[in-house]
C-alpha positions in Angstrom: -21.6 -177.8 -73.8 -20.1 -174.4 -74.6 -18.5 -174.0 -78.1 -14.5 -173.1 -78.2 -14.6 -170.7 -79.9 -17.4 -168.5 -78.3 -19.1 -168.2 -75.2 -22.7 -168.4 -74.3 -24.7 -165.7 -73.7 -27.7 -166.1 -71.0 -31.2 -164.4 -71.7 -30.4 -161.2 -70.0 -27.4 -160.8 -72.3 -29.3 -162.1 -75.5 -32.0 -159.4 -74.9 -29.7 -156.7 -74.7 -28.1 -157.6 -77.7 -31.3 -157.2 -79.8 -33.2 -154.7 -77.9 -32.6 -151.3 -76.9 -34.2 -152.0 -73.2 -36.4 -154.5 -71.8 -39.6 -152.8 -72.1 -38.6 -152.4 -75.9 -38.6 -156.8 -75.6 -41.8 -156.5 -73.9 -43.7 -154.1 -76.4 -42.2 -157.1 -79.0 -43.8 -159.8 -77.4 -46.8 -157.9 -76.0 -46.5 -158.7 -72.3 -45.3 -156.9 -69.4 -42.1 -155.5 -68.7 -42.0 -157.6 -65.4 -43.2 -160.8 -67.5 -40.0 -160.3 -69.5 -37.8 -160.0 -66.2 -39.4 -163.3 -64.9 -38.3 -164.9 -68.2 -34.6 -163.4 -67.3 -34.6 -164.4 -63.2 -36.8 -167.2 -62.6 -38.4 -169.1 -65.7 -36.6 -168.9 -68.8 -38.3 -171.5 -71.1 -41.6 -169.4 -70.5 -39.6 -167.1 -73.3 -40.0 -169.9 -75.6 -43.3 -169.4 -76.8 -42.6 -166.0 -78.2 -39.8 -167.4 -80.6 -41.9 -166.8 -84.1 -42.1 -163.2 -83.1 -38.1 -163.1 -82.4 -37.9 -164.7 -85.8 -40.0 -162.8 -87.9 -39.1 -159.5 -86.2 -36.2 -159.4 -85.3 -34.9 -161.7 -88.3 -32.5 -164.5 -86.2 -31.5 -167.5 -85.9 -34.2 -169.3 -82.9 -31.1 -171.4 -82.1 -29.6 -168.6 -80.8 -32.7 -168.0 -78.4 -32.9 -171.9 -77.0 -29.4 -171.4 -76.3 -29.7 -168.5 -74.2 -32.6 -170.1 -72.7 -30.3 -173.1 -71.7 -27.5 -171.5 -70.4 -30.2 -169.0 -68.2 -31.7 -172.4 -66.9 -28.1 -173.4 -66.2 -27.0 -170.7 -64.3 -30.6 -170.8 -62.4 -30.1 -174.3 -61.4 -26.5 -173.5 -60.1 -27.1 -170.7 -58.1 -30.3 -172.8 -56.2 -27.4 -175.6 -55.7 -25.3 -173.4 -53.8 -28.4 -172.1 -51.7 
C-alpha cells in the first residue's frame, strides 16, 4: 500500500503541487475548470487520459499521477462506506 518512508498524496494534493491553481490544470489539459474538479471529487481515473500531456509538460514521472489517482479512488470509496 503506502510506502514507509513517504505518504501518498491524493489528486487534489498532486495538482497543487504542479499547478499554480486549478484552472491553470485545466488550461493544461484543455477542459473545464469543473471537469478538473470532477476528476478531484467524484471520478478520478477520468484524469488518466490526460497523462501524455502531464508528461510532456510538466516533465514527471506518470507514476506519480496513477498513484494519486489510486489513493483519490481510495479515499472516494471510504468515505461512500461510511455513508
Amino acid at each position: 500500500m503506502n510506502a514507509p518512508f513517504m505518504s501518498q498524496m491524493n489528486l487534489k494534493q498532486f495538482l497543487a503541487k504542479y499547478f499554480e491553481n486549478l484552472d491553470e490544470a485545466a488550461d493544461m489539459m484543455d477542459v473545464t475548470r469543473r471537469t478538473v474538479e470532477n476528476y478531484i471529487y467524484v471520478n478520478p481515473c477520468g484524469i488518466l487520459k490526460h497523462s501524455a500531456k502531464f508528461v510532456q509538460r510538466k516533465e514527471l514521472n506518470p507514476l506519480e499521477l496513477f498513484d494519486a489517482v489510486a489513493e483519490s479512488m481510495e479515499q472516494i470509496n471510504e468515505s461512500k462506506a461510511k455513508q
